[in-house]
FIGU-488147 format. One line per field, with one value per atom (N, C-alpha, C, CB): atom name; x, y, z; residue number from 1. Coordinates in pm, 1 decimal, m for minus. Glycine has a CB too. Example, Ala and Ser with C-alpha at 12.3 -4.5 7.8 and 13.67 -1.06 7.14 Angstrom:
2
a (N_CA_C_CB_N_CA_C_CB);
X (1319.0_1230.0_1320.0_1130.8_1285.0_1367.0_1290.0_1408.4);
Y (m569.0_m450.0_m330.0_m447.3_m225.0_m106.0_3.0_m59.8);
Z (780.0_780.0_780.0_904.6_708.0_714.0_787.0_572.5);
k (1_1_1_1_2_2_2_2);
end
This chain:
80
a (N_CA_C_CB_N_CA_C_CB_N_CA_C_CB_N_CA_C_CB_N_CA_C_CB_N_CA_C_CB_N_CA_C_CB_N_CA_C_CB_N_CA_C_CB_N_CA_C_CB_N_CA_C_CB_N_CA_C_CB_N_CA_C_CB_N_CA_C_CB_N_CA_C_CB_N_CA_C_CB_N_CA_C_CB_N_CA_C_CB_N_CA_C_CB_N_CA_C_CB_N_CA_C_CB_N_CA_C_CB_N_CA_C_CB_N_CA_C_CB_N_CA_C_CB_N_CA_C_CB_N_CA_C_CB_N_CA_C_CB_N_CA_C_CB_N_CA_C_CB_N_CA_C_CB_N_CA_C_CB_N_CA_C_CB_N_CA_C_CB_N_CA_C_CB_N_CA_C_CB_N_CA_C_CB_N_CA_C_CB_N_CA_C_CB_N_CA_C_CB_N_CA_C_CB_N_CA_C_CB_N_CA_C_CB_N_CA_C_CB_N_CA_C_CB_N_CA_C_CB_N_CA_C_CB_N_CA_C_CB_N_CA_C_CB_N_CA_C_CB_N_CA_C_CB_N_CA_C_CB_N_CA_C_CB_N_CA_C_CB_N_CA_C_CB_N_CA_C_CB_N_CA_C_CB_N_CA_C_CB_N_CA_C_CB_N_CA_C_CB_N_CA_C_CB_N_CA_C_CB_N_CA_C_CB_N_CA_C_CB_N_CA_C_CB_N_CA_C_CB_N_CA_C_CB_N_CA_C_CB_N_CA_C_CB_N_CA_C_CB_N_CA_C_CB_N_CA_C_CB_N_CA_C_CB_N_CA_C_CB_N_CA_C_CB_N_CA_C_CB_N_CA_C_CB_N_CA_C_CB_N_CA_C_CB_N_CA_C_CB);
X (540.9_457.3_436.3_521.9_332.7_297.0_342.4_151.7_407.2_456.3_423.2_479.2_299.0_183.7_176.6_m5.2_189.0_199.9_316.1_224.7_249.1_423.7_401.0_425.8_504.3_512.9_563.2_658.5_560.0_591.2_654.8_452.9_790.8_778.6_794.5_931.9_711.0_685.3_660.5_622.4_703.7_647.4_550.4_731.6_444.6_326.6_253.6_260.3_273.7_222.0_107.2_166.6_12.5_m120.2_m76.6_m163.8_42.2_102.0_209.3_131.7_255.5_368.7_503.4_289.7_440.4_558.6_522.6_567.4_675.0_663.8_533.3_749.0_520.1_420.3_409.8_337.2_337.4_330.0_262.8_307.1_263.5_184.1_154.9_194.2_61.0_53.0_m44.1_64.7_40.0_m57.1_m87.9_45.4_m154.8_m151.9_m161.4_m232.2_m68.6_m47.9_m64.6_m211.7_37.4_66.9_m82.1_141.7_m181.6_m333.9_m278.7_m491.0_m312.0_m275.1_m390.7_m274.8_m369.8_m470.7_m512.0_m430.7_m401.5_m416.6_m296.2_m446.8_m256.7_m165.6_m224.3_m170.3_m100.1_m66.9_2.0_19.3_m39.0_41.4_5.1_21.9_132.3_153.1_157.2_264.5_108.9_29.5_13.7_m112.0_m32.8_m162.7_m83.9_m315.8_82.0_158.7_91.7_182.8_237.1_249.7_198.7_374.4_96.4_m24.3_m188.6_m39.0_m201.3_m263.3_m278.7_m257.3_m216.3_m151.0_m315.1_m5.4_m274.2_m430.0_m435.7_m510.2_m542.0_m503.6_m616.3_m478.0_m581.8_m672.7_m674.7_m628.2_m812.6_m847.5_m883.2_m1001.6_m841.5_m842.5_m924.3_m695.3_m1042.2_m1141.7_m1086.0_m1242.2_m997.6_m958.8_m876.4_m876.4_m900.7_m755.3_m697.0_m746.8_m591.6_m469.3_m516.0_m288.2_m506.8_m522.0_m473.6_m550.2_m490.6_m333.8_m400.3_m289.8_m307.9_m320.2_m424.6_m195.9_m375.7_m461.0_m489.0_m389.6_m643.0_m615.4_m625.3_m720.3_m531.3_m596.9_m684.2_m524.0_m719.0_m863.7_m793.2_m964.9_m892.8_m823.5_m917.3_m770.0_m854.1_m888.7_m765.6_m1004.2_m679.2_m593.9_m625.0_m505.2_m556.8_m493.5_m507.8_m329.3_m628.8_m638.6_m467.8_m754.3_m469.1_m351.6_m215.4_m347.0_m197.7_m86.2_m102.9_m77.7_m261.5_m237.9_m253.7_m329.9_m302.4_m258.9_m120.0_m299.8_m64.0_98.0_168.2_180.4_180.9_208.2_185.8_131.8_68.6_30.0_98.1_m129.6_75.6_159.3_328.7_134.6_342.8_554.1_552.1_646.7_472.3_475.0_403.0_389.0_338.6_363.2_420.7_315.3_549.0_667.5_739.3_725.0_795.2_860.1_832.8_808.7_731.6_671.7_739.8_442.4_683.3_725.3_837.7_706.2_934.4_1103.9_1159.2_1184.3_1073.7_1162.8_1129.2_1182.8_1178.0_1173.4_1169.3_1283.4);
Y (m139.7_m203.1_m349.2_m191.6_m402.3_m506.4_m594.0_m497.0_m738.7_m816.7_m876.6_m867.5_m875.8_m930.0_m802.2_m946.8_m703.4_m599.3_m611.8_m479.1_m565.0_m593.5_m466.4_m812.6_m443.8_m282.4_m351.7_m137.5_m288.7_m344.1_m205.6_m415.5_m141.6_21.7_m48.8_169.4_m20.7_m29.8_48.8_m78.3_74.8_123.6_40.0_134.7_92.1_60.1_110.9_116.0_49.6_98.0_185.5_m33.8_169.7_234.1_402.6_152.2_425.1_535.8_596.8_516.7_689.0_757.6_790.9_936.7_786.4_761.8_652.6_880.3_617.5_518.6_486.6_575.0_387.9_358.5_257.9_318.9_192.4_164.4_74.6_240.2_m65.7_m138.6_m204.7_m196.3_m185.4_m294.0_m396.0_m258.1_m510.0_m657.5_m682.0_m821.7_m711.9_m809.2_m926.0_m793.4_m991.3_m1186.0_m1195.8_m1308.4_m1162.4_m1175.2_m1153.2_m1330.6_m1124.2_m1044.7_m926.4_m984.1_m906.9_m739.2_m621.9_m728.5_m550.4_m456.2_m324.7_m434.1_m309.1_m105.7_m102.5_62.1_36.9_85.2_214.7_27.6_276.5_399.0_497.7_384.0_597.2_698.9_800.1_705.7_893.2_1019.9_1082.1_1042.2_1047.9_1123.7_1239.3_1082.9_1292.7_1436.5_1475.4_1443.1_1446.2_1526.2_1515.3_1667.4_1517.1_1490.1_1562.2_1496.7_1630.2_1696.2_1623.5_1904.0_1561.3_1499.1_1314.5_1573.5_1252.7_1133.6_1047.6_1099.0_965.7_835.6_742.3_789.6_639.8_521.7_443.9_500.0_297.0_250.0_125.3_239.8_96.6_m25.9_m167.7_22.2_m268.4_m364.2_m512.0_m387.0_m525.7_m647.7_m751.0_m651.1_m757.4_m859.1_m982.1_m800.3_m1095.9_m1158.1_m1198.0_m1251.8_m1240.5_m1378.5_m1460.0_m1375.1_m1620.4_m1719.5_m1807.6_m1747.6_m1757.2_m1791.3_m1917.2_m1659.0_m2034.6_m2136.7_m2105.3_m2173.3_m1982.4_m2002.1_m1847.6_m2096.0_m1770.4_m1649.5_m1588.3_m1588.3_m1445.9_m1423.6_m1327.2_m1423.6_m1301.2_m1248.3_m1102.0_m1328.7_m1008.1_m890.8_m814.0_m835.7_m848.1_m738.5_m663.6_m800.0_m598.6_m563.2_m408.1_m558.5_m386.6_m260.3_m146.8_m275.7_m55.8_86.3_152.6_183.3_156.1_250.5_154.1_278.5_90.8_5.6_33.8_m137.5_7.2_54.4_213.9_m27.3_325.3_426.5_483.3_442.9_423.5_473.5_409.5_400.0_289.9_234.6_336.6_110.0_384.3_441.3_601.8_418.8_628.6_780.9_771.0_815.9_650.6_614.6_631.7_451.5_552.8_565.6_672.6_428.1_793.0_882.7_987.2_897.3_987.1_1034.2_1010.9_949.7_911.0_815.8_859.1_669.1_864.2_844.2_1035.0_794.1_1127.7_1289.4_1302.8_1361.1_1218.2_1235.8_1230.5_1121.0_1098.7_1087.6_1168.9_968.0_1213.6_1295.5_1238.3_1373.7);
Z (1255.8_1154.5_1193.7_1012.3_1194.0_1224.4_1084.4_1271.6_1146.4_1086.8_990.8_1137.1_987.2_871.9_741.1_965.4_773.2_681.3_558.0_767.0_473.9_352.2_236.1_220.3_219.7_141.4_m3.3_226.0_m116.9_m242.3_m305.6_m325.0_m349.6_m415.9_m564.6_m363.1_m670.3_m792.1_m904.2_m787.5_m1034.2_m1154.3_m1172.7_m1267.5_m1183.0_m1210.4_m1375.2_m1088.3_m1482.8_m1625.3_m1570.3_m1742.0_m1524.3_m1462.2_m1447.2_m1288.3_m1374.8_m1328.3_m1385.9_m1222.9_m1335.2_m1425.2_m1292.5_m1516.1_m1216.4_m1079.6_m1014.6_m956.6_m956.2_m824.0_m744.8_m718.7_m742.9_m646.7_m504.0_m725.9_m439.1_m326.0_m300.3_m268.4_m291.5_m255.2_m129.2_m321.0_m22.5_53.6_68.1_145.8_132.5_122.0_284.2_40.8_294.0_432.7_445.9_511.7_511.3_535.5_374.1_656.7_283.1_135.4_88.6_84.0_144.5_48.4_m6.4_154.1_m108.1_m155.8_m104.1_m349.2_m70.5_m0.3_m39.0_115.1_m76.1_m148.3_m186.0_m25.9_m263.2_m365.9_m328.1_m530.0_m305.4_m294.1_m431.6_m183.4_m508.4_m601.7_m551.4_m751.0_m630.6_m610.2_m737.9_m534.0_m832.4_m976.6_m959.2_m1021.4_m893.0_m861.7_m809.5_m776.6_m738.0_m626.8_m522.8_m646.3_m469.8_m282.1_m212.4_m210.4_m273.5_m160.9_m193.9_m193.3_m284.9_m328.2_m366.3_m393.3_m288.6_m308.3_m294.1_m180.6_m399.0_m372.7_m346.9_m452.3_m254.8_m227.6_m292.9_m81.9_m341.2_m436.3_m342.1_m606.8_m308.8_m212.7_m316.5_m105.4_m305.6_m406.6_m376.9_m435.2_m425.2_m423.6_m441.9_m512.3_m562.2_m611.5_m494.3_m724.0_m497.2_m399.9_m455.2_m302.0_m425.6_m481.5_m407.2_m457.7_m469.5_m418.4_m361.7_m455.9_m253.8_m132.5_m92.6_43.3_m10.7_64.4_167.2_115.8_252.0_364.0_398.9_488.7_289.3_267.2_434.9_147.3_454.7_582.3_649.1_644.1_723.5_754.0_776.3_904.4_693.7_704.1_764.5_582.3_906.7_993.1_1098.0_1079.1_1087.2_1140.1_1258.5_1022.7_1326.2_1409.7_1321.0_1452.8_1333.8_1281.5_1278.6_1398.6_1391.8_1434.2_1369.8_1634.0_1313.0_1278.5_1161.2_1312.3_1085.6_943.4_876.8_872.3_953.1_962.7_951.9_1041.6_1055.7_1083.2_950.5_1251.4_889.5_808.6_634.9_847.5_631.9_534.7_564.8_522.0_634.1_679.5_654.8_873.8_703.1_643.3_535.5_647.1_506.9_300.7_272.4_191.8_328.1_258.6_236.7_246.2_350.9_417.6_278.7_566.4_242.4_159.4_11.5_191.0_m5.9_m145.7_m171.5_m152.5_m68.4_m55.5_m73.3_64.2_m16.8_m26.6_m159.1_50.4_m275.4_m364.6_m464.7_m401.2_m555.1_m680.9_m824.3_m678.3);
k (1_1_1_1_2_2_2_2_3_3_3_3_4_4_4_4_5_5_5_5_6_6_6_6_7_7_7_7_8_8_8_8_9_9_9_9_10_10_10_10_11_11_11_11_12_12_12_12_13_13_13_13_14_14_14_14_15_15_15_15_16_16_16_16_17_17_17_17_18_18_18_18_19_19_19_19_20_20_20_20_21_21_21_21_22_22_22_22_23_23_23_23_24_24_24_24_25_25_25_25_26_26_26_26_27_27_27_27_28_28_28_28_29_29_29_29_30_30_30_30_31_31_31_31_32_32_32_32_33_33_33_33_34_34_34_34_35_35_35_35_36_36_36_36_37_37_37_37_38_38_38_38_39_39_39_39_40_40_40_40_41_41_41_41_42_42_42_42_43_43_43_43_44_44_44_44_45_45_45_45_46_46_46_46_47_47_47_47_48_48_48_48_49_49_49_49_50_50_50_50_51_51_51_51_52_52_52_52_53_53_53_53_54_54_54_54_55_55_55_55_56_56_56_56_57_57_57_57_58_58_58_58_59_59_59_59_60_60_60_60_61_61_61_61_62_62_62_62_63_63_63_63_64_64_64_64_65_65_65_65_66_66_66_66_67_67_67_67_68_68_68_68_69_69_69_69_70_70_70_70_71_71_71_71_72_72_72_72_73_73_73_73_74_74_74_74_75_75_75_75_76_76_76_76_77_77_77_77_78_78_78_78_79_79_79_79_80_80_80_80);
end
C-alpha cells in the first residue's frame, strides 16, 4: 500500500455494519460497506474535501489502489 493511502474501520450511523474508509494524503476518498453482504459490498466515491493545508492531487497507482480496496475487502468478509 502506498504510503499516502490511509484506511479508517468505522460505525458509520449511515450503515448498520462496520465500515471502511479511505483517504489519500489525509483527502478522504471513498468508503467502503458491506450492508447488502459480502458478495455485494459498495463503494461510495466522495466530492466533498476537507480543507487541508496543502490538498493533494489525487492521482495515484491503479494497481496500488485496487490491491488496497481488494485487502479491505478480504477484511471487511472476515469479520462477522
Amino acid at each position: 500500500m502506498s504510503d499516502k493511502f490511509s484506511v479508517d474501520y468505522f460505525s458509520d450511523t449511515k450503515y448498520n455494519l462496520l465500515t471502511a474508509e479511505i483517504s489519500y494524503g489525509g483527502q478522504i476518498l471513498c468508503q467502503i460497506n458491506r450492508d447488502k453482504g459480502i458478495e455485494h459490498m459498495e463503494i461510495e466515491f466522495f466530492h466533498e474535501q476537507r480543507l487541508l493545508d496543502k490538498p493533494p492531487v489525487m492521482k495515484f497507482p491503479l494497481d496500488a489502489f485496487l490491491s488496497l480496496v481488494d485487502e479491505i475487502r478480504q477484511e471487511l468478509s472476515e469479520l462477522e
